[in-house]
C-alpha positions in Angstrom: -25.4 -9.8 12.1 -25.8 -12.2 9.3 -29.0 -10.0 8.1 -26.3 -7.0 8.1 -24.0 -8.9 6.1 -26.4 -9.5 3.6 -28.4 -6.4 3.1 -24.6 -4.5 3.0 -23.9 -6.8 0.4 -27.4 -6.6 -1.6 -26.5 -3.0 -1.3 -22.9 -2.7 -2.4 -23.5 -5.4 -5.8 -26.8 -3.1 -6.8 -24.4 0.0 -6.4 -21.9 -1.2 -8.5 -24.5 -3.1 -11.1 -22.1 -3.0 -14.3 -19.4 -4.6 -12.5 -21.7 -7.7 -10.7 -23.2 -8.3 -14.5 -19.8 -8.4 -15.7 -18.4 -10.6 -12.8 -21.3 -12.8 -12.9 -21.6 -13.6 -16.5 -17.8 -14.0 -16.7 -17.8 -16.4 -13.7 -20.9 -18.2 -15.2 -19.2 -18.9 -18.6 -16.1 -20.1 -17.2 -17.8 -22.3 -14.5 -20.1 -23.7 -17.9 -17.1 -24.4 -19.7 -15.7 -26.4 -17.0 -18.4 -28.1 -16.1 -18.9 -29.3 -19.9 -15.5 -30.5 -20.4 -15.7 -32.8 -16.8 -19.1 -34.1 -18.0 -16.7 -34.7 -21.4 -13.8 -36.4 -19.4 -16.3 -38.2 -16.9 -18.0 -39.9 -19.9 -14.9 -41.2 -21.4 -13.4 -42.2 -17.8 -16.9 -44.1 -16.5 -16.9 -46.3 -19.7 -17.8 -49.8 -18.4 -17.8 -49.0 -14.9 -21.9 -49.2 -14.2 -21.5 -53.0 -15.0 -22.2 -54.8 -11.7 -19.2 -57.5 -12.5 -17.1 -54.3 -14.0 -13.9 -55.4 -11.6 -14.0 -58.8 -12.1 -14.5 -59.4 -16.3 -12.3 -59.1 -18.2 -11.4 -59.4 -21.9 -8.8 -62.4 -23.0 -5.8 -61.6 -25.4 -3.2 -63.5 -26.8 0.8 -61.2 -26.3 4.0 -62.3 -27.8 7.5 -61.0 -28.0 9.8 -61.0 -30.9 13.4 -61.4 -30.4 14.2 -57.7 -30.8 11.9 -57.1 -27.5 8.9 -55.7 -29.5 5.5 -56.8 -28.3 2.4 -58.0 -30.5 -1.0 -58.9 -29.6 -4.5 -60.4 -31.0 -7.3 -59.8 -29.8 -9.4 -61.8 -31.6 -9.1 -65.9 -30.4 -10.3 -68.7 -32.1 -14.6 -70.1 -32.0 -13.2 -72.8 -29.4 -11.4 -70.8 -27.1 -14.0 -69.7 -24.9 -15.2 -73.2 -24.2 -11.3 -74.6 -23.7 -10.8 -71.7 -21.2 -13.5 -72.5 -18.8 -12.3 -75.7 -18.9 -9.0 -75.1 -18.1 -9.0 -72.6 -15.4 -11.6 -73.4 -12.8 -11.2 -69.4 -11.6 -13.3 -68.7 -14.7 -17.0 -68.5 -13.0 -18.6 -67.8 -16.5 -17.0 -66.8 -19.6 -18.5 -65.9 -23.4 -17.3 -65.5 -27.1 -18.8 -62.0 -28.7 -18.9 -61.3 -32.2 -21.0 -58.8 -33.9 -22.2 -57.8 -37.7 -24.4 -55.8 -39.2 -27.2 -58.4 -40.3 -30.8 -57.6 -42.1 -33.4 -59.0 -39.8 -36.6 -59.7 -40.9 -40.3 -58.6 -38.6 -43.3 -59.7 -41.3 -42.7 -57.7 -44.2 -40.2 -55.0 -43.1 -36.3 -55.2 -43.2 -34.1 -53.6 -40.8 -30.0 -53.5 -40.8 -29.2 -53.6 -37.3 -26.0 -55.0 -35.4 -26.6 -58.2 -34.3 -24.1 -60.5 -31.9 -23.7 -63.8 -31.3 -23.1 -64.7 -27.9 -23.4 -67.4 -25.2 -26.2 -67.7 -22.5 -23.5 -66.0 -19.9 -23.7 -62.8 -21.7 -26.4 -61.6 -20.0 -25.6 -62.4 -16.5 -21.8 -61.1 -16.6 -22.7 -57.9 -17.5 -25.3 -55.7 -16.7 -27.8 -55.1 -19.5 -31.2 -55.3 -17.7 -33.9 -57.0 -19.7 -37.4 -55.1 -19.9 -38.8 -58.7 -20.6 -37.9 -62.3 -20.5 -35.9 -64.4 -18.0 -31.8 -63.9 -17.8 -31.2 -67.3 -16.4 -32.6 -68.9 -19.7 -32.0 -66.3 -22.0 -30.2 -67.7 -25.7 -30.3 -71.3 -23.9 -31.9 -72.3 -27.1 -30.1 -71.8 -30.7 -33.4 -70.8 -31.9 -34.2 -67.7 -29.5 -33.1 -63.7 -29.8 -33.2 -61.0 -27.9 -33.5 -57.7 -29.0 -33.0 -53.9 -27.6 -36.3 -52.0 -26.4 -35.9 -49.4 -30.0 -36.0 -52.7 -31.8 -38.9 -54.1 -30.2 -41.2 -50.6 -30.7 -40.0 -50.2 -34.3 -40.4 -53.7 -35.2 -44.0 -55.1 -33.0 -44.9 -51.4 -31.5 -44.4 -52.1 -28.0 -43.6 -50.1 -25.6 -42.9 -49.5 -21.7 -46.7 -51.0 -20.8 -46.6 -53.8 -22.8 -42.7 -55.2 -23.4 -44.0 -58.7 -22.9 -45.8 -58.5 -25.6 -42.7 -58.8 -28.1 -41.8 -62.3 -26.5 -43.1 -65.2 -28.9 -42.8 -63.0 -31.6 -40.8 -63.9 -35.0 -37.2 -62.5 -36.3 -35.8 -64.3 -39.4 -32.8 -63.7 -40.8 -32.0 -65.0 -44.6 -28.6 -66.2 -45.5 -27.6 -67.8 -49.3 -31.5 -68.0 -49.7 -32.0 -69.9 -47.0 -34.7 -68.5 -44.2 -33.4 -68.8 -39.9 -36.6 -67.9 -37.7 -35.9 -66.6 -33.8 -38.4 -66.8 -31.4 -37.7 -63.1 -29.5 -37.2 -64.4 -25.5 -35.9 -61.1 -24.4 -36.0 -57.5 -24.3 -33.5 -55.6 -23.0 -33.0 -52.0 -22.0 -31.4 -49.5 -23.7 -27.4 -49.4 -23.8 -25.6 -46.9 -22.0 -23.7 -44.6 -24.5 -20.7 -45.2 -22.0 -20.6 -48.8 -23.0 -18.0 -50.5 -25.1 -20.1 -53.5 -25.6 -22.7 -52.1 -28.0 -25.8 -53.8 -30.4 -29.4 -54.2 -31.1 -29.9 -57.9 -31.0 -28.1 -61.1 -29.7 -28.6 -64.9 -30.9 -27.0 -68.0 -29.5 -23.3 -68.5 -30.3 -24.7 -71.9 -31.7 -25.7 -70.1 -34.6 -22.1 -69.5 -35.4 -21.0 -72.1 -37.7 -24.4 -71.1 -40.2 -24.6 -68.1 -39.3 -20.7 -66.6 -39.1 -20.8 -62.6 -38.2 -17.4 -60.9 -37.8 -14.0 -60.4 -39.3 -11.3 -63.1 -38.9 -7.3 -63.0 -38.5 -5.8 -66.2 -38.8 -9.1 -68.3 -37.7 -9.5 -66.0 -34.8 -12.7 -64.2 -35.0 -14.4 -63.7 -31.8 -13.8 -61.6 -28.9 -13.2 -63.4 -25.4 -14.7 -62.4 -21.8 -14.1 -64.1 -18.7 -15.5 -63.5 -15.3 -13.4 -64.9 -12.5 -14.2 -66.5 -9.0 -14.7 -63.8 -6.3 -10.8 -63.7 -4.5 -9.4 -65.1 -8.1 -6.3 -63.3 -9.5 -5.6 -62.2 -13.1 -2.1 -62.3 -12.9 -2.2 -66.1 -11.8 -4.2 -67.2 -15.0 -1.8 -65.5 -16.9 1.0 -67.0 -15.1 -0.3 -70.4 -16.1 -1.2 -70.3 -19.4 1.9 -70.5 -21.6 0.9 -74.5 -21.5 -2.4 -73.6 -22.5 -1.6 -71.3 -25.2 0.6 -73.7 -27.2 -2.4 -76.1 -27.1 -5.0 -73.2 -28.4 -2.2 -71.4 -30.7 0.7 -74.3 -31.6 0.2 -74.1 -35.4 0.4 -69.9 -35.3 3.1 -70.4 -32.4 5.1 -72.5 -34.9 5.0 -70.3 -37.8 5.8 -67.4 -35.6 9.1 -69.5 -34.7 9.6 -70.8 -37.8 9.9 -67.0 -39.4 11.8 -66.2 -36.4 9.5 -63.6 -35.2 8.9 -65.4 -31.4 11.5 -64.7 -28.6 12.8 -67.8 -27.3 11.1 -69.1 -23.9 7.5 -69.8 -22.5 7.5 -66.6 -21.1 8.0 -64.7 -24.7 3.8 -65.5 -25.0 0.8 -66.3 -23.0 -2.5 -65.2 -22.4 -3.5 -61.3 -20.8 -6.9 -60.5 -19.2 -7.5 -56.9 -19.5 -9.8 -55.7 -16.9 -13.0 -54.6 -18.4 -13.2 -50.8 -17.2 -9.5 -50.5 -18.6 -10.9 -51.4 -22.3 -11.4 -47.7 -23.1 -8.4 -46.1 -22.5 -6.0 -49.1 -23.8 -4.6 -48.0 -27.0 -2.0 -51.2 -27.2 -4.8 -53.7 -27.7 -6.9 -53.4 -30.9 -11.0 -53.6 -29.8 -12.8 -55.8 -32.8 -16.1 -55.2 -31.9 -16.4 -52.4 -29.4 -16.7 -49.0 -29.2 -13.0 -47.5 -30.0 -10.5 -47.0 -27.5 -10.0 -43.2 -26.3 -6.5 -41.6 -25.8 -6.5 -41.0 -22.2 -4.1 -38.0 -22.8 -6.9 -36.1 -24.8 -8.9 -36.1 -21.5 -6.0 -34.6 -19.6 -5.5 -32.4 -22.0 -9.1 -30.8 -21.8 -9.2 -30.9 -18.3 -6.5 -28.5 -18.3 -8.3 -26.7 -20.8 -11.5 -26.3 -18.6 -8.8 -25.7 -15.7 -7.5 -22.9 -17.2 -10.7 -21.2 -18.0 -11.7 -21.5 -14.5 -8.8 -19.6 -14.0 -9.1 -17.0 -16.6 -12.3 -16.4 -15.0 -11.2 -16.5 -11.5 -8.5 -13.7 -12.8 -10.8 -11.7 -13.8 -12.9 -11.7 -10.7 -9.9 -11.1 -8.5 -8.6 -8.2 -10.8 -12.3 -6.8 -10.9 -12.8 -6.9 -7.4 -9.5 -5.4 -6.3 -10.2 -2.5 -9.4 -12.8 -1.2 -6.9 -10.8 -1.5 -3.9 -10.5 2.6 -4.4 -14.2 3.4 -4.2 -15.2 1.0 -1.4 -12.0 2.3 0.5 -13.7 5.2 2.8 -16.5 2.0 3.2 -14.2 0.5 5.2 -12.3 2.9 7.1 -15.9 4.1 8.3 -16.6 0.7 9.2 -13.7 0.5 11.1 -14.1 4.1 12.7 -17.6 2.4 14.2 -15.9 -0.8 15.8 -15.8 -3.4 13.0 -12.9 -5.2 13.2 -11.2 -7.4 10.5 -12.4 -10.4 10.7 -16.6 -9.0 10.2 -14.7 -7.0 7.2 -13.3 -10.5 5.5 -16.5 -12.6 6.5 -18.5 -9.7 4.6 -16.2 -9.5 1.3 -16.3 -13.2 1.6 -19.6 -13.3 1.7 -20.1 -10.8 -0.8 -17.9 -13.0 -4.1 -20.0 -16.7 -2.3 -22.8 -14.9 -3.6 -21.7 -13.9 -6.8 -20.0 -17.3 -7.5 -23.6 -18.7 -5.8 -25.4 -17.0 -8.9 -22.7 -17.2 -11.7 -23.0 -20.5 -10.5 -27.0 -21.2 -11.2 -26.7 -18.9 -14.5 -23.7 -21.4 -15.2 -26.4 -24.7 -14.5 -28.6 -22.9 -17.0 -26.0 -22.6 -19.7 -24.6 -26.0 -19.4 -27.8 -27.7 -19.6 -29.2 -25.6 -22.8 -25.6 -26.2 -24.5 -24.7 -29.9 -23.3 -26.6 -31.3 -26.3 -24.9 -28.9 -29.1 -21.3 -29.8 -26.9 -22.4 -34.0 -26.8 -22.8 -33.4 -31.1 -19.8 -31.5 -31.4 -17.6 -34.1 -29.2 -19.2 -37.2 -31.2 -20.8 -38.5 -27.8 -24.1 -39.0 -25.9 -24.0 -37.0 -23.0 -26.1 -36.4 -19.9 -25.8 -34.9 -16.5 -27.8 -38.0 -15.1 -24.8 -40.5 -15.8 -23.0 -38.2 -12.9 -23.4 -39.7 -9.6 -24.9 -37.0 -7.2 -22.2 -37.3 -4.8 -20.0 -36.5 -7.4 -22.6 -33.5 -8.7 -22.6 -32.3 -5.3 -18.9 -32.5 -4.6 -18.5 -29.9 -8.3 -20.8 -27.5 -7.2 -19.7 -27.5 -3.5 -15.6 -27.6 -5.4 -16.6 -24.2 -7.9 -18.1 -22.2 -5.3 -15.3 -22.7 -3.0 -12.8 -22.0 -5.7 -14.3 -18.8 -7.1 -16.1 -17.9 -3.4 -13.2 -18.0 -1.4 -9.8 -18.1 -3.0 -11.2 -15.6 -6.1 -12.6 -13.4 -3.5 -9.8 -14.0 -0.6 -7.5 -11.5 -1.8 -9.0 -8.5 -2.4 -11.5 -9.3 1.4 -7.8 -9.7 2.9 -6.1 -6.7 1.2 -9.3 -4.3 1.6 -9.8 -5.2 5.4 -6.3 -3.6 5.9 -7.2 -0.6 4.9 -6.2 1.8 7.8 -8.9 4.1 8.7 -6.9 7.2 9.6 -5.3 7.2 5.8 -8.3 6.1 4.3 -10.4 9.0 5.2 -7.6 11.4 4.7 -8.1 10.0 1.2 -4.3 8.6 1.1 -5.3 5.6 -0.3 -2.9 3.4 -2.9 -5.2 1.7 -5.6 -4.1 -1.7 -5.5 -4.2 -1.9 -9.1 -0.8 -0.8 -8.8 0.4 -4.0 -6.7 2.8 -6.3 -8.1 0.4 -9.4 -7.0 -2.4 -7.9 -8.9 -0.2 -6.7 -12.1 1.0 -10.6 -12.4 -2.5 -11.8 -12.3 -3.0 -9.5 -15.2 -0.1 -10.6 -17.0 -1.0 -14.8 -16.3 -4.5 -13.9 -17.7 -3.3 -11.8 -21.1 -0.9 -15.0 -21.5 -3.3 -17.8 -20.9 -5.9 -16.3 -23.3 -3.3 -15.2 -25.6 -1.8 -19.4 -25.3 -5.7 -20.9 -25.5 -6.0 -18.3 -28.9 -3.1 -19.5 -30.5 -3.9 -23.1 -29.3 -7.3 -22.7 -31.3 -5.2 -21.3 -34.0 -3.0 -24.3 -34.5 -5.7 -26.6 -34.1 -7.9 -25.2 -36.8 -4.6 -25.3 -39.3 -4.3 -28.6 -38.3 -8.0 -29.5 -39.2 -7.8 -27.8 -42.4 -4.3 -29.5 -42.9 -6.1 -33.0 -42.7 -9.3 -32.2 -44.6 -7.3 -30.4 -47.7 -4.5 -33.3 -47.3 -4.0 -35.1 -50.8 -4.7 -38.9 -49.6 -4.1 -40.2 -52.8 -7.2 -40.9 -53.8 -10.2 -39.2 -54.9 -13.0 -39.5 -51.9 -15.7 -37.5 -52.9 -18.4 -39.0 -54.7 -17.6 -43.1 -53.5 -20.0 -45.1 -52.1 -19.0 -48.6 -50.6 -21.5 -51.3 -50.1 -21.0 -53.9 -47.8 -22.2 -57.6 -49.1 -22.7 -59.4 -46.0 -24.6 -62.3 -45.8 -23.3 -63.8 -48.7 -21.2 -67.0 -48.8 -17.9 -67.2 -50.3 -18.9 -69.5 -52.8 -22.3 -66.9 -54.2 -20.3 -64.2 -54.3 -19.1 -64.0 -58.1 -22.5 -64.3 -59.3 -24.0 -62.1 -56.8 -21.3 -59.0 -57.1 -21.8 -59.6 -60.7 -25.5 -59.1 -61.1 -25.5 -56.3 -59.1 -22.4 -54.7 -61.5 -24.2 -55.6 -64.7 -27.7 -54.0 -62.5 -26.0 -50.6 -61.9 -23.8 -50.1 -64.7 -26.3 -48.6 -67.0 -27.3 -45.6 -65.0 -25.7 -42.4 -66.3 -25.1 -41.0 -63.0 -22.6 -44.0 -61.9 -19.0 -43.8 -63.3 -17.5 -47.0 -61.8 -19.1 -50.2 -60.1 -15.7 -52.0 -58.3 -15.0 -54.6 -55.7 -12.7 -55.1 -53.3 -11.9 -57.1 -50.2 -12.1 -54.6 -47.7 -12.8 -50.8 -48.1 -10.5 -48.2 -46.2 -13.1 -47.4 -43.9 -13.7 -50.8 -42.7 -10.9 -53.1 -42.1 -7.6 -54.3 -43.9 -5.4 -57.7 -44.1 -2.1 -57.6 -42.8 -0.1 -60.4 -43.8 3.9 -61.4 -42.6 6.5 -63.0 -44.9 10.1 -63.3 -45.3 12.4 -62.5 -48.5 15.1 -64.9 -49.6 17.5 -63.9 -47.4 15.1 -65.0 -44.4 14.3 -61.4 -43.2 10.9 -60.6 -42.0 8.7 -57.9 -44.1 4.8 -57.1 -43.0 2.8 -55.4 -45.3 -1.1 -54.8 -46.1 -3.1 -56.1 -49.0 -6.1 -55.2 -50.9 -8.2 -57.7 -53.2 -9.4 -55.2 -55.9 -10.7 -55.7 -59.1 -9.9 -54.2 -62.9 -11.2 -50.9 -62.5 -10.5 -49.7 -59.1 -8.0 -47.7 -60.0 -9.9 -45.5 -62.0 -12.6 -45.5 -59.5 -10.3 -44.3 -56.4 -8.5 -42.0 -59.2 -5.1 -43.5 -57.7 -2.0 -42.6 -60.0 0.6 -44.6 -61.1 4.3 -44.1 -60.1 5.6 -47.1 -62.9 4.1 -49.8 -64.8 0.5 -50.7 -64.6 -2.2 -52.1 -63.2 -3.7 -55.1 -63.1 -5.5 -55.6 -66.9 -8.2 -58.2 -68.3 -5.9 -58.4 -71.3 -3.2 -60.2 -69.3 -4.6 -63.7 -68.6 -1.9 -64.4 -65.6 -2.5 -61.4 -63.7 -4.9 -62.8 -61.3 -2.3 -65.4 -59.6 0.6 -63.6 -60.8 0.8 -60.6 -60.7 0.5 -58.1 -57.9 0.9 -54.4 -57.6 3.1 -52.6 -54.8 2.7 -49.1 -53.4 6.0 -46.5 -53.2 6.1 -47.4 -49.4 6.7 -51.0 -50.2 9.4 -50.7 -52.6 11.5 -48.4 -50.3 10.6 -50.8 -47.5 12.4 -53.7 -49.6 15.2 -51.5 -51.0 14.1 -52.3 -54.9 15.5 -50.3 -57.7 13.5 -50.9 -61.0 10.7 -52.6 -59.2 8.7 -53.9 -62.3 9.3 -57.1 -63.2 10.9 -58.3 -60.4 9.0 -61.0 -58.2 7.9 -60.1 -54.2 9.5 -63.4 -52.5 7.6 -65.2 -49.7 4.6 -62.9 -50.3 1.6 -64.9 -50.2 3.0 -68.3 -50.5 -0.3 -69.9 -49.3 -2.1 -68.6 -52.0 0.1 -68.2 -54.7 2.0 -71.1 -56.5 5.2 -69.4 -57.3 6.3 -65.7 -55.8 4.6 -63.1 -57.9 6.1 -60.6 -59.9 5.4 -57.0 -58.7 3.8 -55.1 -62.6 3.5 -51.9 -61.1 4.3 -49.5 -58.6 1.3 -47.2 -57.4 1.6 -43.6 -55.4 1.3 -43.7 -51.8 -2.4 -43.4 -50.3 -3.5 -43.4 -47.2 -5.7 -46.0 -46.3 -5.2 -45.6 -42.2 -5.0 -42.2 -40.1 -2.6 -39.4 -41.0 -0.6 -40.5 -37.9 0.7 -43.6 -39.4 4.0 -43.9 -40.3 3.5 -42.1 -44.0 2.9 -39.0 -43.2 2.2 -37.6 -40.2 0.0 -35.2 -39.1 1.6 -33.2 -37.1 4.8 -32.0 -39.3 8.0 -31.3 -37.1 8.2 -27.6 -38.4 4.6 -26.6 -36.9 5.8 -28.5 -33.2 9.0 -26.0 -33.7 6.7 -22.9 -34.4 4.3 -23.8 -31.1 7.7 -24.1 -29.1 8.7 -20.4 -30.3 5.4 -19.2 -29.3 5.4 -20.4 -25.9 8.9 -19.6 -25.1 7.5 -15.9 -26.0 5.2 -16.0 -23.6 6.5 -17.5 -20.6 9.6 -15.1 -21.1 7.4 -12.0 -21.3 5.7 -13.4 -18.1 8.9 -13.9 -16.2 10.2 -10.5 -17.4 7.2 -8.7 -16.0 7.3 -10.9 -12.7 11.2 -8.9 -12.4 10.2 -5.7 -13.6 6.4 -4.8 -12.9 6.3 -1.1 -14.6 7.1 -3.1 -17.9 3.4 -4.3 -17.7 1.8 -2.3 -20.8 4.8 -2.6 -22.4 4.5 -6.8 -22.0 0.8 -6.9 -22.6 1.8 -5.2 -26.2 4.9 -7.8 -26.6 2.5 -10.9 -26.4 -0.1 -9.9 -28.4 2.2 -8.8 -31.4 3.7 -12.5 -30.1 0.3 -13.9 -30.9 0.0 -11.8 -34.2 3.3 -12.9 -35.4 2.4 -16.6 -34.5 -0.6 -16.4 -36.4 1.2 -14.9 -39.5 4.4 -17.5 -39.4 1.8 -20.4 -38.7 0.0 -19.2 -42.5 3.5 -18.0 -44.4 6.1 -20.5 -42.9 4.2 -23.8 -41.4 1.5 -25.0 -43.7 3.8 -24.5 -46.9 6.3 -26.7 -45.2 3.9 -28.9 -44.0 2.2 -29.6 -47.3 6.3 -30.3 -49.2 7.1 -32.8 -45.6 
């Protein structure tokens, strides 16, 4: 029977070879989609979960409330922390600062930039990084020892997977202020998982800190905190009982917090938080220092139902394929019938017949996904690799796909054909089922989900081109910024100077300009309060003479800072648009920013010029926005389109051209009111 099944089948899909290529390579492009965008959202959701210790490390974080109810937090604690927590809370098994830098290291004669950290000996038994070579339990026990990744140990000593030993004993320096630190390499360690927030080339001690300082800093807190608790040990109960603990780590911040009345009254308005470490990823609340940037969870929901609905476009089109030859395999089954099949053999055959196209869309499908999963990884800004799926949850996909396509694609049209009646069938009175409301809907669903994904792309690839034409400001193109690390505060001047005077001659370089932090790579953000006592937050930028000119910024009033004026180093400062209607000044100039700065400056300084907003953060901050209201509006008029010429066909089914026609001009129109209407509003908002 089962050999009848399949030779019937064989025999009906060569018969009808147009419409198996069609139904194959549709299903097979679908089911490739899919599958790329789960390997997509499985990445971003197995971040930090191959970590042995994943469920019980977590990162520390210090969370405040103001008296209005808003909630703050830093991530970043203090070089003493670490130590003072495993001291205070004996559920803390092992626990480790983690601070990280960019930082030339030295092999012989070559120089290499790589990110190095600075971490304690814990590091390496919390979490799972599995050394090639060395011993864990001593690993960093010594100030004087490093570890480094297994690219690091081929480029720098040409070892490789015979012979990782022999990197141990060999020598890393690093030189800081002209002064020479040698490691002794004690480890090797395997390659990082892309799906890791915790990334870097090399570690050294966390003894090396206080020569060696790697990092940013925020009000002395520089270093990340992770914590691994007791087996049976509760988060909730350290954070419980650390209010005490916190005013003993944090009194002096606590105090100025109060002191500008920015601190809810109670213990409860602050404390300590352990975030769980596989819940790093998709936390957007709590700012990651060092690691790998948090992901929006919502963007993984959204593709999902991206690759969900072209599943279903495919699945559509299957269904409305199959039951589009319903007609000529009609006198098929009243023949069948005639000779004694009943309907259940008739199902189990048409059953059998879409498993097997779904079986080979879905190995053509494998093919595709694997020849474009590179080009997708590049084009989503990720690593990505089938082998980081489990194969239970491989198997579970392939078994989930064939199923979905096999039997619900191809259960309609095997129940609907197997009630065929033979006595009208071979009389030839046979209704196509193209004409049945069921089957009209499907092809109504399908025109407006493609017609929705097309528009979708539509808006998308405005809003790209909105972002990448956006006037920021500034002038980007043609700005190079150079990071001077590894220079103490106190070489600085001379060094930034020599290496101004050193490029300044070449004809090809406009502008040489410091500043303390670039846009790209960090910012100060810094509290005060105006005479009347009311609190004002703000960001600043130490930049020198010319940088003005160099970031071709405009000026709204006034000037900018000047060698001519003697006093414009401690006081003087000048203010962006946002800031002036943020403290309600009219004629700015002259007039002196209270409580800005006090520590540094002597007396308040007085604001010289006002320059023209720039964005130095993403276009969803609070300047501008990147999604302007009136483009939202025009997405909502789309869609209401649609789904109404949906719901209109549902009521009336001989409308169904007439729909079809409706919601493309729909999509036509979109397109033209998204080009006319949107993006000129959306360049004025």
């Amino acid at each position: 029977m089962l050999n009848n099944y399949f030779l019937v089948a064989l025999r009906a899909l060569r018969r009808n070879s147009t419409y198996t290529l069609v139904n194959v390579v549709g299903l097979a492009l679908g089911m490739a989609c899919c599958a790329l965008i789960l390997i997509l959202v499985y990445h971003e959701w197995s971040y930090d979960r191959f970590h042995e210790n994943a469920d019980s490390i977590h990162r520390t974080y210090f969370q405040w409330q103001n008296p209005e109810g808003e909630t703050s937090y830093q991530a970043m604690m203090t070089p003493e922390f670490t130590e003072s927590l495993r001291n205070e809370f004996p559920q803390v098994q092992r626990a480790t600062p983690y601070v990280t830098g960019n930082q030339n290291l030295e092999f012989g004669d070559q120089v290499v930039r790589y990110l190095l950290a600075e971490v304690h000996n814990d590091f390496f038994t919390m979490f799972s990084f599995p050394l090639l070579a060395g011993d864990t339990r001593s690993l960093l026990l010594a100030p004087d020892e490093i570890a480094i990744s297994q690219e690091v140990a081929t480029a720098a000593f040409n070892v490789g997977p015979e012979n990782w030993e022999a990197a141990l004993g060999k020598t890393v320096s690093i030189t800081r202020s002209e002064v020479k630190y040698d490691f002794t390499v004690a480890g090797v360690f395997k390659t990082i998982p892309s799906n890791s927030s915790i990334q870097l080339d090399a570690a050294i001690s966390f003894e090396n800190y206080a020569t060696l300082r790697l990092g940013g800093n925020n009000w002395g807190g520089r270093v990340t905190t992770y914590a691994q608790l007791t087996p049976g040990s509760v988060a909730a109960d350290l954070e419980a009982a650390s209010p005490p603990f916190m005013e003993r780590e944090f009194g002096d911040y606590l105090s100025e917090l109060k002191e500008a009345e920015l601190l809810a009254p109670g213990e409860d308005s602050y404390g300590m938080k352990l975030q769980g470490l596989p819940e790093m990823h998709t936390s957007l609340e709590v700012f990651l220092p060092y690691e790998v940037a948090a992901h929006n969870p919502t963007y993984s929901y959204i593709l999902l139902g991206i690759g969900i609905l072209i599943l279903l476009i495919a699945c559509i089109n299957f269904m409305t394929l199959s039951v589009g030859q319903s007609a000529s395999r009609a006198r098929e089954v009243g023949i069948r019938k005639v000779l004694g099949a009943h309907r259940g053999q008739l199902m189990r055959q048409y059953f059998g017949e879409s498993t097997a196209l779904a079986l080979i869309a879905l190995f053509l499908g494998v093919g595709i996904t694997f020849l474009a999963l590179p080009w997708f990884g590049s084009l989503a800004g990720v690593t990505l690799s089938v082998s980081e799926l489990s194969p239970m949850l491989a198997l579970t996909a392939v078994i989930g796909l064939v199923i979905v396509v096999g039997v619900v694609a191809g259960g309609y049209p095997a129940v609907v054909l197997s009630r065929f009646q033979p006595s009208r069938v071979l009389k030839g009175n046979v209704r196509s089922l193209r004409q049945n409301r069921l089957t009209q809907s499907l092809v109504v669903l399908q025109y407006t989900i493609s017609i929705g994904l097309i528009i979708a792309t539509g808006i998308m690839s405005q809003q790209l081109n909105f972002m990448f034409n956006m006037d920021l400001g500034y002038d980007k193109e043609a700005i190079v910024t150079v990071t001077a690390g590894g220079i103490s505060p106190a070489d600085a001047e001379p060094v930034l100077a020599e290496f101004k005077r050193r490029l300044e001659p070449h004809s090809e370089i406009k502008f040489v300009e410091r500043s303390g932090s670039a846009f790209t790579r960090g910012s100060d953000r810094n509290t005060w309060q105006d005479a009347s006592g009311k609190s004002h937050s703000a960001y600043n930028f130490g930049v020198g003479y010319d940088y003005l000119e160099l970031m071709g910024m405009k000026m709204a009033e006034g000037r900018f800072f000047s060698e001519e004026y003697a006093s414009d180093p401690m006081n003087s400062i000048v203010v962006n648009e946002a800031l002036v209607a943020d403290q309600g000044l009219v004629n700015p100039v002259g007039q002196k920013l209270v409580g800005w700065l006090d520590f540094i400056y002597a007396e308040s300084p007085t604001i010289i010029g006002v320059v023209k907003n720039f964005h130095f953060q993403s276009l969803h901050q609070e300047v501008l926005l990147a999604i302007p209201k009136t483009m939202r509006i025009g997405v909502y008029i789309l869609l209401a389109v649609m789904v109404g010429a949906f719901f209109t066909h549902i009521m009336a089914a001989e409308w169904q051209r007439l729909i079809i026609n409706v919601s493309i001009a729909a999509f036509l129109i979109g397109i033209r009111y998204l080009r006319a209407v949107v993006l000129p509003a959306a360049e004025n908002e």
